[in-house]
Backbone as JSON Lines, residues from 0, in Angstrom:
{"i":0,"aa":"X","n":[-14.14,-11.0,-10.59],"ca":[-12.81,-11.27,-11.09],"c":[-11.78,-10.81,-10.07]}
{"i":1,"aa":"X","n":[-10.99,-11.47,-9.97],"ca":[-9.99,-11.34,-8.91],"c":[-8.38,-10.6,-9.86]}
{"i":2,"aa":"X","n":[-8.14,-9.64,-9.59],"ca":[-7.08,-9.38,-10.48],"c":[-6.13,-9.64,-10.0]}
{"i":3,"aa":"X","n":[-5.01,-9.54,-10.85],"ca":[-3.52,-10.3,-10.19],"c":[-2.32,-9.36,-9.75]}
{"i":4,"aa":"X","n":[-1.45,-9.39,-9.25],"ca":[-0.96,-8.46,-8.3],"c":[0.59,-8.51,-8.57]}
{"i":5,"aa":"X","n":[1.28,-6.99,-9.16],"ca":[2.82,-7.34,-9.11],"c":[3.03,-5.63,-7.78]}
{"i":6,"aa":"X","n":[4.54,-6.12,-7.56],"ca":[4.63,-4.49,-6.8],"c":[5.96,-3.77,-7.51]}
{"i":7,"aa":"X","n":[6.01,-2.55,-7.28],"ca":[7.4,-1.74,-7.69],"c":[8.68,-2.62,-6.91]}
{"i":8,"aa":"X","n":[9.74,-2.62,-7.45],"ca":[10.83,-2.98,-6.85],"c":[10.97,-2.23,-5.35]}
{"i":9,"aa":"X","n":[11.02,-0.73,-5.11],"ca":[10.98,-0.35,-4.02],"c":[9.51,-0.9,-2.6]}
{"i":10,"aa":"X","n":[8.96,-1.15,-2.87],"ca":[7.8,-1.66,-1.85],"c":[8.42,-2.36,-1.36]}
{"i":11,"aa":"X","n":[8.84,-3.78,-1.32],"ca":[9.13,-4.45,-0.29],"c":[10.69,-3.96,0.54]}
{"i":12,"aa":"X","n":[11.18,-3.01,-0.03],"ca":[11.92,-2.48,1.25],"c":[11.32,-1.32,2.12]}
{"i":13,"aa":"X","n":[10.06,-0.83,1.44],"ca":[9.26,0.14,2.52],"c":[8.66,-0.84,3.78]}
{"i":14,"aa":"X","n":[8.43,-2.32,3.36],"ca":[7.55,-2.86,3.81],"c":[7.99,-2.97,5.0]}
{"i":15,"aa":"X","n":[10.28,-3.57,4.58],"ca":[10.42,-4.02,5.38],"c":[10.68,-3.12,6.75]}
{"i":16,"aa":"X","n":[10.83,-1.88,6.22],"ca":[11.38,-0.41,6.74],"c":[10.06,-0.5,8.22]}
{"i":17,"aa":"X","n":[8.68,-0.49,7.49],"ca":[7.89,0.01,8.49],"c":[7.84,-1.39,9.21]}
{"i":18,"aa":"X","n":[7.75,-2.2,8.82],"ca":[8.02,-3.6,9.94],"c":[8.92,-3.67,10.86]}
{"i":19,"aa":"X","n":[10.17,-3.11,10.43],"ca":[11.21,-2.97,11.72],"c":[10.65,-2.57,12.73]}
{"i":20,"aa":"X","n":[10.42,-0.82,12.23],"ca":[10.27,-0.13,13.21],"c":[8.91,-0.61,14.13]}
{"i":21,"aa":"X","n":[7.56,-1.38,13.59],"ca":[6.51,-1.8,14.48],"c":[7.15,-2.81,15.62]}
{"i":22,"aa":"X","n":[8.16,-3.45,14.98],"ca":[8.67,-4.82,15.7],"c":[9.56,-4.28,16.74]}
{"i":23,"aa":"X","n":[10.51,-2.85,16.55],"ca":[11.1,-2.44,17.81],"c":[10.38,-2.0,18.55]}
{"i":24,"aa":"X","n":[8.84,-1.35,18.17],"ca":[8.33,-0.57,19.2],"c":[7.39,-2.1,20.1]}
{"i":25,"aa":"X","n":[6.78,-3.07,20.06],"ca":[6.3,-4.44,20.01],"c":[6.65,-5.38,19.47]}
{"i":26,"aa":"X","n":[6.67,-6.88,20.03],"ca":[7.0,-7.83,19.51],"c":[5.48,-8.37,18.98]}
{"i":27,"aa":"X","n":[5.75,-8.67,17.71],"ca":[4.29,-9.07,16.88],"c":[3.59,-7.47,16.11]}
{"i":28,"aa":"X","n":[3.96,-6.52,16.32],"ca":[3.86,-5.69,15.97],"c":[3.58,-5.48,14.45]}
{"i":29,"aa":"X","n":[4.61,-5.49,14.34],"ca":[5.53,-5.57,12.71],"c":[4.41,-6.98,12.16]}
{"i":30,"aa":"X","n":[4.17,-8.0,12.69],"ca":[3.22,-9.37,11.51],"c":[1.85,-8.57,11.72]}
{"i":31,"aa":"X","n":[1.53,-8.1,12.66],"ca":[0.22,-7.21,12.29],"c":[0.14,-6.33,11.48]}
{"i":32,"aa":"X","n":[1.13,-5.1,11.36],"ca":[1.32,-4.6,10.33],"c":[1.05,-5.05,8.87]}
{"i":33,"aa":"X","n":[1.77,-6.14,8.76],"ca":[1.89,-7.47,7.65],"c":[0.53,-7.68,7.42]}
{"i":34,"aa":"X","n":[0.18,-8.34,8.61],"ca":[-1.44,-8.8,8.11],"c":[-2.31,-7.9,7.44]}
{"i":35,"aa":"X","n":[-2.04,-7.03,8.15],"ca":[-2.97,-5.65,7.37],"c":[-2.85,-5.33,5.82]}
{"i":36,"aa":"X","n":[-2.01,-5.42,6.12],"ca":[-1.21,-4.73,4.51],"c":[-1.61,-6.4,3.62]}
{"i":37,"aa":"X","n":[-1.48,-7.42,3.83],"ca":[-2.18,-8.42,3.1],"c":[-4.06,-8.94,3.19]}
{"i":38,"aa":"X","n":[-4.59,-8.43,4.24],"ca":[-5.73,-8.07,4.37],"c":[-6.26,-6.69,3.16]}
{"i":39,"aa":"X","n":[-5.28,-5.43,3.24],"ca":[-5.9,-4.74,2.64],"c":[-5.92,-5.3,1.28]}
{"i":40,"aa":"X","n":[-4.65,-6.01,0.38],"ca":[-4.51,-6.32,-0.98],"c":[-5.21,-7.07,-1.21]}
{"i":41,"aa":"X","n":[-5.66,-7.9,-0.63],"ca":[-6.98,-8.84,-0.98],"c":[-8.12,-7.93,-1.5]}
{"i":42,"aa":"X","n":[-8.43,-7.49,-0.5],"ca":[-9.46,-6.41,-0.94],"c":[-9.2,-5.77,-2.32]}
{"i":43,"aa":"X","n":[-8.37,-4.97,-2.2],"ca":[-7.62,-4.24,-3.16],"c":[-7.82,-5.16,-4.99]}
{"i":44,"aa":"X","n":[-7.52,-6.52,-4.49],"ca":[-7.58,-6.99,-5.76],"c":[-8.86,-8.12,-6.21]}
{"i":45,"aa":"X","n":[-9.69,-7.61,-4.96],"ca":[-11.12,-8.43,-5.35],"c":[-11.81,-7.47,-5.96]}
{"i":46,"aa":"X","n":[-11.61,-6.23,-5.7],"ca":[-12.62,-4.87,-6.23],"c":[-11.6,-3.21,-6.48]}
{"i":47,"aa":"X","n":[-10.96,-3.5,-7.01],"ca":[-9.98,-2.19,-6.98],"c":[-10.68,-1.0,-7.8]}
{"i":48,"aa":"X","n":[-11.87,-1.28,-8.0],"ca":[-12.51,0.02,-8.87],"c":[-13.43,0.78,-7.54]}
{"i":49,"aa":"X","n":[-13.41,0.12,-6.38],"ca":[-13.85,0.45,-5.07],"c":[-13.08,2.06,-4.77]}
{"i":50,"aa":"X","n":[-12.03,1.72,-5.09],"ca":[-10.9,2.75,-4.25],"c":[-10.72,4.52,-5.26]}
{"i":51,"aa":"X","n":[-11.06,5.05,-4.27],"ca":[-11.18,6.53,-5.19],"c":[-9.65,6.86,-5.99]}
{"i":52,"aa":"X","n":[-9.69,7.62,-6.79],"ca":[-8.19,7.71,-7.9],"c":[-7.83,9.19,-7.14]}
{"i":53,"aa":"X","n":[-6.46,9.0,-6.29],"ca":[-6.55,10.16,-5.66],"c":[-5.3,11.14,-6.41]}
{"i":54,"aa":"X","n":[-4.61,10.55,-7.56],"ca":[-3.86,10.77,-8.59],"c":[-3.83,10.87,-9.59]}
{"i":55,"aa":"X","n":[-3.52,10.74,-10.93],"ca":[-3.69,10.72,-11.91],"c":[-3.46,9.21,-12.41]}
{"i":56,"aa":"X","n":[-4.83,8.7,-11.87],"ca":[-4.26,6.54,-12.46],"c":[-4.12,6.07,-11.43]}
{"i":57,"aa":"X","n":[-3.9,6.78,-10.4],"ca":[-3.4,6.17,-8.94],"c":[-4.49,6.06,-7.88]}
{"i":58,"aa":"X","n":[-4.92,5.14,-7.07],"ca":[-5.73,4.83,-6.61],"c":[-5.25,4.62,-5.16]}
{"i":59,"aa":"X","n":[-5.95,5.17,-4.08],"ca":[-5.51,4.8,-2.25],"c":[-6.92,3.62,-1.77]}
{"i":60,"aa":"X","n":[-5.78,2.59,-1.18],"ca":[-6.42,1.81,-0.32],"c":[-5.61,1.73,1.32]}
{"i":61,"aa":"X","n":[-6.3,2.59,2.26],"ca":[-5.89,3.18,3.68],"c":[-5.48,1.77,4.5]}
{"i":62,"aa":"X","n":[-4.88,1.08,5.33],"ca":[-4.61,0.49,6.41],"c":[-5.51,0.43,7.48]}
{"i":63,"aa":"X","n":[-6.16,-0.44,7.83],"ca":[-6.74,-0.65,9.21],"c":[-5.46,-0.77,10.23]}
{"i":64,"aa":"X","n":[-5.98,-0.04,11.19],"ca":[-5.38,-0.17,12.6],"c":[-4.02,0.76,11.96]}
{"i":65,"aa":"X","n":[-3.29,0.72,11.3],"ca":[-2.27,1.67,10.94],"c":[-1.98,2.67,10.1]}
{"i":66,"aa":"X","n":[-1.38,3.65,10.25],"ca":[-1.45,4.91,9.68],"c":[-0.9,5.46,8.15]}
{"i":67,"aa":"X","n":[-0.81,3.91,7.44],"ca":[-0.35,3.43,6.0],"c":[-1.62,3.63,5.22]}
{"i":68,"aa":"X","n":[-0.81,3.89,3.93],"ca":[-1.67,3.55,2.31],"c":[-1.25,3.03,1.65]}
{"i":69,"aa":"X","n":[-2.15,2.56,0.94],"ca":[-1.26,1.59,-0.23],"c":[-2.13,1.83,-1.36]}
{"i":70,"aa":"X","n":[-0.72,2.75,-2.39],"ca":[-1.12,3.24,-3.75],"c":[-1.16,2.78,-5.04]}
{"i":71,"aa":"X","n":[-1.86,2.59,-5.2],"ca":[-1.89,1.26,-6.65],"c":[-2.27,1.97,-7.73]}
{"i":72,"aa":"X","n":[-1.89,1.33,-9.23],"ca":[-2.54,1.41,-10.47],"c":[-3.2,0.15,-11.04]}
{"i":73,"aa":"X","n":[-3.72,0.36,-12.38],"ca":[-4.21,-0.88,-12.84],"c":[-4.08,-1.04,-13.94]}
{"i":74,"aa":"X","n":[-3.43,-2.17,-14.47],"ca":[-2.59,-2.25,-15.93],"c":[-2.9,-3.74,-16.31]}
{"i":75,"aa":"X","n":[-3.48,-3.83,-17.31],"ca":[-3.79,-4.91,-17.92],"c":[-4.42,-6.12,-17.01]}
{"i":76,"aa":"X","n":[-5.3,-5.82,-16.34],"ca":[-5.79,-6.61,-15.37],"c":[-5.07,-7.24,-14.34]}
{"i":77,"aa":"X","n":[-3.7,-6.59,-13.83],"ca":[-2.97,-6.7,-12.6],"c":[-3.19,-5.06,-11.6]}
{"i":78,"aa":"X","n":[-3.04,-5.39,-10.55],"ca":[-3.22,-4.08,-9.7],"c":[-1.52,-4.07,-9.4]}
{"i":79,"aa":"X","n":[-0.72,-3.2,-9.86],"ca":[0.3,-2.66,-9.57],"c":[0.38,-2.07,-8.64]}
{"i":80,"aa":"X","n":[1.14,-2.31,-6.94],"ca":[1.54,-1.48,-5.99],"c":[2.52,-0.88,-6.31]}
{"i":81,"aa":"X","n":[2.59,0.34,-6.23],"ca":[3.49,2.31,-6.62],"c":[4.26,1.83,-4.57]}
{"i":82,"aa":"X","n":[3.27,1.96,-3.6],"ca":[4.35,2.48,-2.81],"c":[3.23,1.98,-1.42]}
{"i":83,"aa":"X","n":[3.95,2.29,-0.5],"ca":[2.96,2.16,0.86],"c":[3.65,3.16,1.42]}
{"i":84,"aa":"X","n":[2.82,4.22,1.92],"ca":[3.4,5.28,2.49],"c":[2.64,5.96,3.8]}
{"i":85,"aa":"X","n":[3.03,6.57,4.66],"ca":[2.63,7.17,5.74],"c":[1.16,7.88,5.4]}
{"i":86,"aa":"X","n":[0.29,7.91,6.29],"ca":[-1.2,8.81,6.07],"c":[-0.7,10.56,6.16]}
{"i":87,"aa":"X","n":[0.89,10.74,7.01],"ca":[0.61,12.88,7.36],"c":[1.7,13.1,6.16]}
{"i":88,"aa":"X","n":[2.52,12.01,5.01],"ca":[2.94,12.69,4.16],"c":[2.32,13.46,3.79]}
{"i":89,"aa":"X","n":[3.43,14.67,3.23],"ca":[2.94,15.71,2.27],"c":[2.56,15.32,0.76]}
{"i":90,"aa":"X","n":[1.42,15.75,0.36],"ca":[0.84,15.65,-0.98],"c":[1.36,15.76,-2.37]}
{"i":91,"aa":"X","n":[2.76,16.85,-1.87],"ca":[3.65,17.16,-2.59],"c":[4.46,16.14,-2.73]}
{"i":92,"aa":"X","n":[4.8,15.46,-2.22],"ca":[6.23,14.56,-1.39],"c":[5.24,12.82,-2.2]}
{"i":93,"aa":"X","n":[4.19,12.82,-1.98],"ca":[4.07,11.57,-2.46],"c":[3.49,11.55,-4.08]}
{"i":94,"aa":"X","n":[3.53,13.19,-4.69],"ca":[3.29,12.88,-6.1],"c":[4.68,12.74,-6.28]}
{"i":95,"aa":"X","n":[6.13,13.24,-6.22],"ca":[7.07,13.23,-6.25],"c":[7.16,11.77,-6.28]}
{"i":96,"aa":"X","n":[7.08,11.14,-5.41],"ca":[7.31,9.72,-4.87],"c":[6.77,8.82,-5.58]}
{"i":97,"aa":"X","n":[5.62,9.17,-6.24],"ca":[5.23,8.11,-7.33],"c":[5.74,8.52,-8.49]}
{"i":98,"aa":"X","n":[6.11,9.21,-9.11],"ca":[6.02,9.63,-10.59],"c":[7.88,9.46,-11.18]}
């Protein structure tokens, strides 16, 4: 079963946040980024019981090639994205950030 996918209102301005900055540091940068992050949700929503619950409900699926996560729940057979956030946030800082 393939589940279906909504995100928080804030995600797609994180998205677009860390895309800038890949795209100033490289050109194409930033659509790799992209790809990833739509590479990982695929995954994410072919098998989301894969991904350990590193929260209370909240589940991490890590970024290839970049130093992102992407924190999801699961609600009525949609995988809800919470946030995409840096791998050296503080633990503190991203329960804050979801809740």
């Amino acid at each position: 079963m393939i589940w279906g996918l909504t995100f928080r209102l804030e995600v797609e301005d994180e998205m677009q946040e860390v895309y800038d900055f890949y795209e100033a540091q490289k050109t194409n940068l930033g659509e790799l980024f992209l790809d990833s992050v739509d590479r990982a949700l695929e995954s994410v929503c072919a098998n989301p019981l894969i991904y350990r619950e590193r929260l209370k409900g909240i589940r991490v699926k890590r970024l290839v090639k970049f130093p992102y996560a992407i924190y999801f729940t699961m609600e009525l057979g949609r995988v809800k994205v919470l946030s995409i956030i840096h791998n050296k946030r503080n633990r503190d800082w991203i329960e804050m950030r979801l809740t």
